[in-house]
MIDO-643033 format. One record per residue (C-alpha): residue in one letter; x, y, z. Coordinates in nm, 2 decimals. Layout:
residues N
+-----+--------+--------+--------+
: res :      u :      v :      w :
+-----+--------+--------+--------+
:   A :      X :      Y :      Z :
...
+-----+--------+--------+--------+
END
This chain:
residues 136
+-----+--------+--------+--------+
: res :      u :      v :      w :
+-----+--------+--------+--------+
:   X :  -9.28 :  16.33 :  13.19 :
:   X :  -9.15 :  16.69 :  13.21 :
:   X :  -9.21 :  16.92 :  12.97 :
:   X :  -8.84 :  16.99 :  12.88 :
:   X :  -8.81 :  16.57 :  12.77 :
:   X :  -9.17 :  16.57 :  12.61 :
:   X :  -8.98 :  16.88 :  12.37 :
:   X :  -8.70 :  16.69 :  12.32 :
:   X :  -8.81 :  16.37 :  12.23 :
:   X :  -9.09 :  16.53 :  11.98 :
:   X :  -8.84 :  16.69 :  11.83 :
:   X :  -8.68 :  16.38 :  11.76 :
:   X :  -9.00 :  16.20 :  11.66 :
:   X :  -9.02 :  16.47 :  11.36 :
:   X :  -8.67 :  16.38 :  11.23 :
:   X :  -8.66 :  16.03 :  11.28 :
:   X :  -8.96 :  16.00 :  11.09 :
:   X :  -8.87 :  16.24 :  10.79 :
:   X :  -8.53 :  16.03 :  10.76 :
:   X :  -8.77 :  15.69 :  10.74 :
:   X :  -8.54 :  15.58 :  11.06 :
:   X :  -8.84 :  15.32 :  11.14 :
:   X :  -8.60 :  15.19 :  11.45 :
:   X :  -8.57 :  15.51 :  11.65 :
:   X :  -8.96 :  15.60 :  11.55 :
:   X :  -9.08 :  15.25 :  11.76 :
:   X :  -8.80 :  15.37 :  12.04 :
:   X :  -8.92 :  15.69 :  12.05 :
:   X :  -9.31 :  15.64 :  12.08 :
:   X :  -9.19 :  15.36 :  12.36 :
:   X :  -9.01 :  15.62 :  12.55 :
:   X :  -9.32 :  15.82 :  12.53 :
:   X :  -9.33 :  16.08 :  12.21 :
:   X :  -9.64 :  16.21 :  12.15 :
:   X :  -9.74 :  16.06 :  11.76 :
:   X :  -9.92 :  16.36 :  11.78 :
:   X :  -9.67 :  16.63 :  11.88 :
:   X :  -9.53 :  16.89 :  11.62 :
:   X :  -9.17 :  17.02 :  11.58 :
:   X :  -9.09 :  17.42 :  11.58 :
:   X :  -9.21 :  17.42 :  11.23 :
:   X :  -9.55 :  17.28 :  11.36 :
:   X :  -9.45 :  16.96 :  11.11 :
:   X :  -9.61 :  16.64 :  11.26 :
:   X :  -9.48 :  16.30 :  11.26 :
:   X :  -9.74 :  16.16 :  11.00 :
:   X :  -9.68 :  16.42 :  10.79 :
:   X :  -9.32 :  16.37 :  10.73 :
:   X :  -9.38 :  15.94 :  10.72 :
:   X :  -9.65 :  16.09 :  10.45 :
:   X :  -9.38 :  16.30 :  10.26 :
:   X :  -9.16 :  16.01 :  10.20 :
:   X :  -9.41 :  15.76 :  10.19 :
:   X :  -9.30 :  15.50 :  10.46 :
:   X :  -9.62 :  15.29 :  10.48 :
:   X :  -9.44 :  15.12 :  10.72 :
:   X :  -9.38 :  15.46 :  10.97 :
:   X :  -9.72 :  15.55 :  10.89 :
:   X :  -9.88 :  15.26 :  11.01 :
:   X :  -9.64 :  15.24 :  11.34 :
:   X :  -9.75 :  15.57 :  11.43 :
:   X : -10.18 :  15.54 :  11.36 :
:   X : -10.14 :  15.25 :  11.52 :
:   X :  -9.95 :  15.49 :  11.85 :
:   X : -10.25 :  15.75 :  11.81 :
:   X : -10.19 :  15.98 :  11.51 :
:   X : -10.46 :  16.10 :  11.38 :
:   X : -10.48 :  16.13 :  11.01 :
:   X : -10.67 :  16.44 :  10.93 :
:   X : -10.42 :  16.65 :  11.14 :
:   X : -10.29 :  16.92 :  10.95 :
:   X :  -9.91 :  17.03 :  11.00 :
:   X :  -9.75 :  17.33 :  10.96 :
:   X :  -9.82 :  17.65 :  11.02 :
:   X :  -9.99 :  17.70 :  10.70 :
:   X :  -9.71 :  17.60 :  10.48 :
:   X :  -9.78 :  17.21 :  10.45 :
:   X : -10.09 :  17.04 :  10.49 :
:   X : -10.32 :  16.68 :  10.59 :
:   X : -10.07 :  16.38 :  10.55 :
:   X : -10.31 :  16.22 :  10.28 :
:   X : -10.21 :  16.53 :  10.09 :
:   X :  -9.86 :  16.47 :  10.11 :
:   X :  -9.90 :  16.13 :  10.05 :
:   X : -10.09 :  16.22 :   9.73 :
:   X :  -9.87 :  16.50 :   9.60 :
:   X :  -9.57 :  16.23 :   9.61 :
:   X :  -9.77 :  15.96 :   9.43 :
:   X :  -9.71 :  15.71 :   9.76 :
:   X : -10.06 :  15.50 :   9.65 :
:   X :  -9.94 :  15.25 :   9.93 :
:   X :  -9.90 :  15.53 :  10.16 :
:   X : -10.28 :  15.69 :  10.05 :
:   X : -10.38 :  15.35 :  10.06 :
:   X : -10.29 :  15.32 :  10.48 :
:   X : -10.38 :  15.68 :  10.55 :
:   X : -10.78 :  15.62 :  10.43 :
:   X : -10.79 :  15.29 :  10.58 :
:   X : -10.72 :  15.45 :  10.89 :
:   X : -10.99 :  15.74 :  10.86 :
:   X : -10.81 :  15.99 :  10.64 :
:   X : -11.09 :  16.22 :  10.49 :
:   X : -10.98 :  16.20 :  10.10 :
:   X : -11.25 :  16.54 :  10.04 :
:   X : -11.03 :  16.73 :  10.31 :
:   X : -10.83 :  16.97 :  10.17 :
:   X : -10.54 :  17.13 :  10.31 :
:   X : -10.50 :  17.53 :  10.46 :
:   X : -10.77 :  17.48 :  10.68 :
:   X : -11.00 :  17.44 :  10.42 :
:   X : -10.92 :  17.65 :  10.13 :
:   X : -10.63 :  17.46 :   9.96 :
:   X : -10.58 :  17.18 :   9.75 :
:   X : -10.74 :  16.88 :   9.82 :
:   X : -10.53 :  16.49 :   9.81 :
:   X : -10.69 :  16.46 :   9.44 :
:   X : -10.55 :  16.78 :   9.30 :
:   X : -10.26 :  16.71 :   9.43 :
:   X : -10.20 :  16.38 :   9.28 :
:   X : -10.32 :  16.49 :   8.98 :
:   X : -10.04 :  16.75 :   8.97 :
:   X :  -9.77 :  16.44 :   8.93 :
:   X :  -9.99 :  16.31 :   8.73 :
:   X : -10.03 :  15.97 :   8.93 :
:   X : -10.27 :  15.73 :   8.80 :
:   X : -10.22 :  15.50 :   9.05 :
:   X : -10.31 :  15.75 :   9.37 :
:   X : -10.57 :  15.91 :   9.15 :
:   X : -10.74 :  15.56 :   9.14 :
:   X : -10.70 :  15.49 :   9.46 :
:   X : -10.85 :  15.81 :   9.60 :
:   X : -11.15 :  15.77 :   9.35 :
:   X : -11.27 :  15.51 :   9.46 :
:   X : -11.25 :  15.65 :   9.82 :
:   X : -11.50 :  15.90 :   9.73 :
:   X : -11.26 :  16.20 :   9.64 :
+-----+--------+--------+--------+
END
């Protein structure tokens, strides 16, 4: 695949999955999106799924080969289990650490919050309990 279509159709990888548009996601990653490629704002697939917390679009692109300690952004976002945290989406935390998502990782390389802070921000109970007993 040329590089021009690869652009294109990571491109539309990002949106589809920040609009939760679950049908174009599976067409997309069949046509051959990266689940790991990044739009112009570095902003990955599994980070936007993360955002809105569609389990669902999560799951669809681990399961294509996004891995879930990859940060997005260029230094304005963070690790989807983050975003998933900061939102309260316990289904969506849930799916991320079953999938390997380090719940100690925090975001900014490193020197940012980690998924518990986050969630603690809301406060949400529910993703505060769910990353406990994770190990966070």
């Amino acid at each position: 695949m040329n590089r021009r279509r690869q652009k294109k159709l990571s491109k539309r990888l990002v949106e589809a999955a920040t609009f939760g548009d679950s049908t174009n996601i599976a067409a997309l990653l069949r046509a051959g999106a990266c689940p790991e490629t990044r739009d112009t704002d570095g902003t990955t697939p599994l980070y936007a799924a993360s955002v809105t917390g569609a389990t669902g679009n999560v799951l669809r692109l681990l399961a294509a080969g996004a891995l879930p300690n990859t940060e997005s952004g260029r230094g304005a976002e963070g690790t989807p289990l983050c975003a998933a945290a900061c939102w309260g989406h316990a289904e969506t935390v849930s799916a991320l650490l079953a999938h390997g998502a380090d719940p100690r990782l925090r975001e900014d390389h490193g020197t940012g919050r980690s998924p518990l802070e986050w969630a603690k921000t809301g406060p949400h109970p529910e993703t505060i309990a769910v990353l406990l007993a994770a190990g966070a």
